[in-house]
Biotite code that builds the C-alpha atoms (Angstrom):
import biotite.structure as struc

atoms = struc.array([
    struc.Atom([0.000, 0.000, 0.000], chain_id="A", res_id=1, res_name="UNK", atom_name="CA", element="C"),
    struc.Atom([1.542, 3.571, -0.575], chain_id="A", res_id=2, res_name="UNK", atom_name="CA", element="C"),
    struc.Atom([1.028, 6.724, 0.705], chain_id="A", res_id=3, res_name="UNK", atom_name="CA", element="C"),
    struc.Atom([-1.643, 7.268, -2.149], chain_id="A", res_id=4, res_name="UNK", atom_name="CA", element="C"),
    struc.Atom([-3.996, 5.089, -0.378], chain_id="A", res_id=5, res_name="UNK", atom_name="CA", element="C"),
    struc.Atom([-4.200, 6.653, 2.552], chain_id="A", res_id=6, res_name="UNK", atom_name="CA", element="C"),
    struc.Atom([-6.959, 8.256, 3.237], chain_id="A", res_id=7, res_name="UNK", atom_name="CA", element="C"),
    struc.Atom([-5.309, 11.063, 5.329], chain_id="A", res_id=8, res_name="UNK", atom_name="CA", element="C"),
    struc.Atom([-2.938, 11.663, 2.362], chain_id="A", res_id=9, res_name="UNK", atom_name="CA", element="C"),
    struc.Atom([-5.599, 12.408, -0.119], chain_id="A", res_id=10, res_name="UNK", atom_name="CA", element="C"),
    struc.Atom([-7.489, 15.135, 2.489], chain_id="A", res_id=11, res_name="UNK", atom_name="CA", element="C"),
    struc.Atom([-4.159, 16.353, 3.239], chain_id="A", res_id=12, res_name="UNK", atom_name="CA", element="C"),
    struc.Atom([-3.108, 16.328, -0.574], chain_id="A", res_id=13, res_name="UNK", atom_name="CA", element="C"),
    struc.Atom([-6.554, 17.812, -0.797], chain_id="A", res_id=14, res_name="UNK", atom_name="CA", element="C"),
    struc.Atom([-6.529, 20.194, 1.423], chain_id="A", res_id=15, res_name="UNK", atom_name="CA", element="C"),
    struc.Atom([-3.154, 21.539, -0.191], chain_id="A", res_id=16, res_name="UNK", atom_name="CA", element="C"),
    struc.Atom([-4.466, 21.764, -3.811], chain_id="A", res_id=17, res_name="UNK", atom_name="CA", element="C"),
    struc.Atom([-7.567, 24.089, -2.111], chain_id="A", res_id=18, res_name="UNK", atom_name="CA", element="C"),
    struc.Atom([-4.826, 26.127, -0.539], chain_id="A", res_id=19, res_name="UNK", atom_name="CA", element="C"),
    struc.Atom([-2.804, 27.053, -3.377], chain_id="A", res_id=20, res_name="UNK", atom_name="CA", element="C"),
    struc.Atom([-5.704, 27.849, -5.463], chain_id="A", res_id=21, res_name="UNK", atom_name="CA", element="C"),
    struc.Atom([-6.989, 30.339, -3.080], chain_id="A", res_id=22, res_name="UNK", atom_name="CA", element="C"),
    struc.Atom([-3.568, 31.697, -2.635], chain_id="A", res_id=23, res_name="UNK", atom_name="CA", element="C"),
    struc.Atom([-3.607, 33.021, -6.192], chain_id="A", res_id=24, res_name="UNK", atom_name="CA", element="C"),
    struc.Atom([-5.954, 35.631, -5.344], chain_id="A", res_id=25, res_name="UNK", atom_name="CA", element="C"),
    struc.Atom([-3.500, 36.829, -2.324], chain_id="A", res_id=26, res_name="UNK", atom_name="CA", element="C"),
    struc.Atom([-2.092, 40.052, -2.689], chain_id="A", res_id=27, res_name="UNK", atom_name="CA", element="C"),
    struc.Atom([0.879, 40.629, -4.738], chain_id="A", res_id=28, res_name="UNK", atom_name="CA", element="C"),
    struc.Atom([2.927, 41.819, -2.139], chain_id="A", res_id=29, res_name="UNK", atom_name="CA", element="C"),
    struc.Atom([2.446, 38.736, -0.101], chain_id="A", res_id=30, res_name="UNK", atom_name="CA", element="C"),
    struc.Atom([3.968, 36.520, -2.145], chain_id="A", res_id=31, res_name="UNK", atom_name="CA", element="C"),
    struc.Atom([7.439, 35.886, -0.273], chain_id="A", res_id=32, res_name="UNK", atom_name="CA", element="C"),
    struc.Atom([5.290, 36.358, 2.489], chain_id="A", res_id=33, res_name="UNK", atom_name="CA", element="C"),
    struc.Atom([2.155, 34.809, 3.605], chain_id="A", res_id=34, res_name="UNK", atom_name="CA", element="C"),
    struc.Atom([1.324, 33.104, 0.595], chain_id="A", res_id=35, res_name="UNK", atom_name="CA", element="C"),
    struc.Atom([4.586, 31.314, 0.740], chain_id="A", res_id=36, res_name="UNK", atom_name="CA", element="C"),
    struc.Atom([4.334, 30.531, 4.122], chain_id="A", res_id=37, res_name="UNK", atom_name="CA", element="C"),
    struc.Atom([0.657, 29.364, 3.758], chain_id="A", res_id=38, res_name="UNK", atom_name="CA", element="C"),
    struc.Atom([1.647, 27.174, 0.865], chain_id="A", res_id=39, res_name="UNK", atom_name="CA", element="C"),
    struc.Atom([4.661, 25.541, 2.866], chain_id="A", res_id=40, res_name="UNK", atom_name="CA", element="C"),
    struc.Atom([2.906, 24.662, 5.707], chain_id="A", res_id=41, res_name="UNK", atom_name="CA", element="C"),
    struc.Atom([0.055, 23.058, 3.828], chain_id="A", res_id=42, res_name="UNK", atom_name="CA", element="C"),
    struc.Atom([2.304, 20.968, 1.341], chain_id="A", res_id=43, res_name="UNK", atom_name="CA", element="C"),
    struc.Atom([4.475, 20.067, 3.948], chain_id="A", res_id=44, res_name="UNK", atom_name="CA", element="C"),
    struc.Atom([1.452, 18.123, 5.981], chain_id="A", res_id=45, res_name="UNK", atom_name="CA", element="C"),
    struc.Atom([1.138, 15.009, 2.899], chain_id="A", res_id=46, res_name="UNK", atom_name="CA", element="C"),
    struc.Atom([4.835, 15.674, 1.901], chain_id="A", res_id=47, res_name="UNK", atom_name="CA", element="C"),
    struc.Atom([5.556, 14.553, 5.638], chain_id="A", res_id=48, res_name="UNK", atom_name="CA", element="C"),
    struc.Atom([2.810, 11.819, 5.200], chain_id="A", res_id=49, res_name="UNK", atom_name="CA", element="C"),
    struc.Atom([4.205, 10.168, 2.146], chain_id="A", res_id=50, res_name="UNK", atom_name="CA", element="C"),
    struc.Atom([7.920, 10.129, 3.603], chain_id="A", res_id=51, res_name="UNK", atom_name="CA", element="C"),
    struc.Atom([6.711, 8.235, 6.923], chain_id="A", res_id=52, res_name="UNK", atom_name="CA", element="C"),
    struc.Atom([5.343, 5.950, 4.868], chain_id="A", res_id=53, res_name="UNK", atom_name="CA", element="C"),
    struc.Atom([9.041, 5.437, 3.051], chain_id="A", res_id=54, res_name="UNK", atom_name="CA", element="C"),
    struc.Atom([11.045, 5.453, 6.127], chain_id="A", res_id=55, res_name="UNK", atom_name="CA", element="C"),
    struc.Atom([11.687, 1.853, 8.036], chain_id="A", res_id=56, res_name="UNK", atom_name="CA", element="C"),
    struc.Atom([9.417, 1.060, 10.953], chain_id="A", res_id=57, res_name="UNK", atom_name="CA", element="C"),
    struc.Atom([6.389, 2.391, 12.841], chain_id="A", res_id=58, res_name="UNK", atom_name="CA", element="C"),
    struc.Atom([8.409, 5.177, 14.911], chain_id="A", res_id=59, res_name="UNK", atom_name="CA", element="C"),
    struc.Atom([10.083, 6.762, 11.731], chain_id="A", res_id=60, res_name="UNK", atom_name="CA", element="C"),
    struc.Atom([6.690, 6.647, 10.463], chain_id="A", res_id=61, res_name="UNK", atom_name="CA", element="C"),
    struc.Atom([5.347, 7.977, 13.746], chain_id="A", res_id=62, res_name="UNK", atom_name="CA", element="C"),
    struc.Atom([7.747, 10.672, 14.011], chain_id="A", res_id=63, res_name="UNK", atom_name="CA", element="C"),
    struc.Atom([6.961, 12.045, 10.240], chain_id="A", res_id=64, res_name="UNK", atom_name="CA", element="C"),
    struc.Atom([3.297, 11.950, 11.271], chain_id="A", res_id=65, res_name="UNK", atom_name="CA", element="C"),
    struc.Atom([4.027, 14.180, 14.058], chain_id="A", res_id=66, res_name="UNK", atom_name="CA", element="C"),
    struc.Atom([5.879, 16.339, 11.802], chain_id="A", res_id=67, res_name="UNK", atom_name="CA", element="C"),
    struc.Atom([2.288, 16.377, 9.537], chain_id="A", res_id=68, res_name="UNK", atom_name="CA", element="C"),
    struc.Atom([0.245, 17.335, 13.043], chain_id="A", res_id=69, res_name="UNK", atom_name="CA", element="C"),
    struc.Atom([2.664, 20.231, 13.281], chain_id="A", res_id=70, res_name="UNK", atom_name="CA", element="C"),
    struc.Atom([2.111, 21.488, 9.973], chain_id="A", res_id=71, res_name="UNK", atom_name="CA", element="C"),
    struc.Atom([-1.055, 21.410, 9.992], chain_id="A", res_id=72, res_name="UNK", atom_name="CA", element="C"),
    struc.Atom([-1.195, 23.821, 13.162], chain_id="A", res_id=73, res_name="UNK", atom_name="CA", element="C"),
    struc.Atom([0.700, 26.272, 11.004], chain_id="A", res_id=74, res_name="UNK", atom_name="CA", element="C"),
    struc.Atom([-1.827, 26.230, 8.277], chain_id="A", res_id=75, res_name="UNK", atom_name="CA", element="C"),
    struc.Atom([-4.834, 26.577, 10.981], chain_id="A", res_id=76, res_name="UNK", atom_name="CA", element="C"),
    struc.Atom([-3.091, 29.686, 12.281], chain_id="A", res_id=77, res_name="UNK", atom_name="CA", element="C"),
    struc.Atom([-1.985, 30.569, 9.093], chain_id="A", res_id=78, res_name="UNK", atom_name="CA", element="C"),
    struc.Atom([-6.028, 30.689, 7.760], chain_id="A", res_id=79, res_name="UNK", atom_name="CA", element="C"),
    struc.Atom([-7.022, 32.899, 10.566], chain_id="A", res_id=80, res_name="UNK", atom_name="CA", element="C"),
    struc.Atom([-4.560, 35.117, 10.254], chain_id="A", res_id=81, res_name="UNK", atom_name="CA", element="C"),
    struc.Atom([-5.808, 35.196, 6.479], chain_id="A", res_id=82, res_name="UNK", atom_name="CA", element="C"),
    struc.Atom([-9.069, 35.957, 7.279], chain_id="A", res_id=83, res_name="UNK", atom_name="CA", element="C"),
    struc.Atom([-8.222, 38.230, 10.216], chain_id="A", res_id=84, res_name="UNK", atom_name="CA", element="C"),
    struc.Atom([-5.737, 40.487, 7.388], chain_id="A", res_id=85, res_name="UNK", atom_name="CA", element="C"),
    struc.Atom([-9.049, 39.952, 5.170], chain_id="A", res_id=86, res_name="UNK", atom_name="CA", element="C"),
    struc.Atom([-6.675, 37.315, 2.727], chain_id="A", res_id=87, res_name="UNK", atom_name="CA", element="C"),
    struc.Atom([-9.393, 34.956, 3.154], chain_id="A", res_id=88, res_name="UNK", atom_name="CA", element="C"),
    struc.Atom([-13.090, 35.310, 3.367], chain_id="A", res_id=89, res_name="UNK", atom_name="CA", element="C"),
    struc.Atom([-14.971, 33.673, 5.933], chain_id="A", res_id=90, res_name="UNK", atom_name="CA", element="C"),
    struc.Atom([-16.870, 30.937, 3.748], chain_id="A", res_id=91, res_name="UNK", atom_name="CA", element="C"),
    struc.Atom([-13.094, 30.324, 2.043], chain_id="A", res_id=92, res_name="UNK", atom_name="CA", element="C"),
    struc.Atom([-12.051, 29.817, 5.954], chain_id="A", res_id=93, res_name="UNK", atom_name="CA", element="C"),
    struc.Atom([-14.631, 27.790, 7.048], chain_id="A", res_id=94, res_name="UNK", atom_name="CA", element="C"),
    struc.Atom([-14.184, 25.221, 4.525], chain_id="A", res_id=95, res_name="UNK", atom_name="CA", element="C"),
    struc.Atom([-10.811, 24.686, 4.670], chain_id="A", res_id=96, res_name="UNK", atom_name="CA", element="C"),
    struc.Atom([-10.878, 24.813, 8.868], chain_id="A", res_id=97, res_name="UNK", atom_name="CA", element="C"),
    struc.Atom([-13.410, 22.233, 8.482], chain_id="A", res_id=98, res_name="UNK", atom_name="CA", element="C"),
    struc.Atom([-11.047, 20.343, 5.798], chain_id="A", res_id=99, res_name="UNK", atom_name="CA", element="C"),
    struc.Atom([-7.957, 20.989, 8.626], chain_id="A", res_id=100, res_name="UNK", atom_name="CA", element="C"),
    struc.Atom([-9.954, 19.581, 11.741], chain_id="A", res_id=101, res_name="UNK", atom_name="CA", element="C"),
    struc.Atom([-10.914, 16.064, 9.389], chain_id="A", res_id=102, res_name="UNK", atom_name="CA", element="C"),
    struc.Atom([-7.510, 15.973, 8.469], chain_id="A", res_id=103, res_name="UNK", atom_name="CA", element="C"),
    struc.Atom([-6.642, 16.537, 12.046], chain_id="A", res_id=104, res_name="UNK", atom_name="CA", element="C"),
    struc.Atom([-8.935, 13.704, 13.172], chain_id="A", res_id=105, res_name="UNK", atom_name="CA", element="C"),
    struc.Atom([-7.387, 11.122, 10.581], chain_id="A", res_id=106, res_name="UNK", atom_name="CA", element="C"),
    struc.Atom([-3.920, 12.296, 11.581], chain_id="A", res_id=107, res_name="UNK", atom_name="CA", element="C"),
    struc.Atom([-4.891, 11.430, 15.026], chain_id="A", res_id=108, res_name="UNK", atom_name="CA", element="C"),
    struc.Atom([-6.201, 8.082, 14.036], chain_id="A", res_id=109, res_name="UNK", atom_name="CA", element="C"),
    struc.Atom([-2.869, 7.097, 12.383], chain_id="A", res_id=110, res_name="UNK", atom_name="CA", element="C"),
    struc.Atom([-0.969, 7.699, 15.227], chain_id="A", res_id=111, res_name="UNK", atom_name="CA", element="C"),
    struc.Atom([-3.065, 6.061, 17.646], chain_id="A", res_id=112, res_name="UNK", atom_name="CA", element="C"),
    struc.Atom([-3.410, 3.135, 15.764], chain_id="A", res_id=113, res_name="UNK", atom_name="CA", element="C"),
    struc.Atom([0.498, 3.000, 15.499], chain_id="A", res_id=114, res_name="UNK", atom_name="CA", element="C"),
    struc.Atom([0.742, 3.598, 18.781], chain_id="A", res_id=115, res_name="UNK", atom_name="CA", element="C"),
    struc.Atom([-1.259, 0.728, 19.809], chain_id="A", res_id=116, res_name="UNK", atom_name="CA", element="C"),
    struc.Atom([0.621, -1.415, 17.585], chain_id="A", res_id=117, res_name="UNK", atom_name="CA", element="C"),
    struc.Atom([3.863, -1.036, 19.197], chain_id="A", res_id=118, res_name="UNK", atom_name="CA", element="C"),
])
């Protein structure tokens, strides 16, 4: 199985193809700013998720998974402060918060589920 079948890849992969499109409506003068910032943090959450899957054993894979989690704080924080500097409008937001929190939730699962495992 690769990281395409993972479920939590393809919201996260999702959830990154939603963020880049909205970022080309950003401000010009953003662009080495928030809207690269915004679009790191969001690609990095299934970059992070396909290279745990890669690495050798259930704590590399663990530890990349925690790397996801982090990233996907960043892009939470990185939304409302999009909507807050009116980047983002609120239905924009709400969507992809929503989209964040079930990624967030699958995340989760992963872990746990690797966690039990040993």
């Amino acid at each position: 199985m690769g990281f395409e079948d993972l479920e939590v890849w393809q919201q996260a992969h999702q959830l990154t193809v939603e963020v880049y499109k909205l970022a080309r409506g950003f401000p010009a003068d953003e662009r080495f700013r928030y809207t690269d910032q915004i679009c790191r943090a969001s690609s990095s959450i299934p970059t992070n998720i396909a290279e745990g899957t890669g690495r050798y054993g259930k704590q590399d894979f663990k530890h990349f998974l925690y790397i996801a989690r982090g990233s996907l704080e960043e892009t939470k924080y990185l939304l409302l402060l999009g909507k807050d500097l009116e980047f983002v409008a609120q239905n924009d937001y709400n969507r992809l918060r929503n989209r964040c929190d079930k990624v967030g939730r699958l995340l989760n699962g992963l872990i746990n589920s690797l966690k039990k495992e040993g």
